[in-house]
C-alpha positions as CSV (number, residue, x, y, z in Angstrom):
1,X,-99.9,65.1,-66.8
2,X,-101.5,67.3,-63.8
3,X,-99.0,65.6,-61.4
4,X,-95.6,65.7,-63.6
5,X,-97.0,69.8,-63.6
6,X,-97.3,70.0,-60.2
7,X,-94.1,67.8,-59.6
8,X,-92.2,70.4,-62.2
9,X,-93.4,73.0,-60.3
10,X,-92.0,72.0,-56.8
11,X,-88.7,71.1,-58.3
12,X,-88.7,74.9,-59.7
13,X,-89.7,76.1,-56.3
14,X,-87.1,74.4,-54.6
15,X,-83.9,75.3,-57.0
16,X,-85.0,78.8,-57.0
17,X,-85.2,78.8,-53.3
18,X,-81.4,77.0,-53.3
19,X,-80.4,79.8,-55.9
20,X,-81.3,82.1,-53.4
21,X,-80.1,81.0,-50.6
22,X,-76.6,80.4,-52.1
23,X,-76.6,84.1,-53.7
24,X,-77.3,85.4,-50.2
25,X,-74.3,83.6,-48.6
26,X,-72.0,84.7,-51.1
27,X,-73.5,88.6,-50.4
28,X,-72.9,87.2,-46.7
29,X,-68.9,86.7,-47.3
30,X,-68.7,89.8,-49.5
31,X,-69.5,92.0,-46.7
């Protein structure tokens, strides 16, 4: 269970940090 947590928690990390990046290249085009 402590891995499938830890594994949960890296796959949250790394759509947030694809969220993010996509948000800021839409601000990017705005501009």
């Amino acid at each position: 269970m402590k891995g499938v947590k830890q594994m949960n928690k890296q796959l949250v990390m790394q759509q947030a940090i694809f969220y993010h990046t996509l948000l800021s290249k839409q601000e990017n085009k705005a501009h």
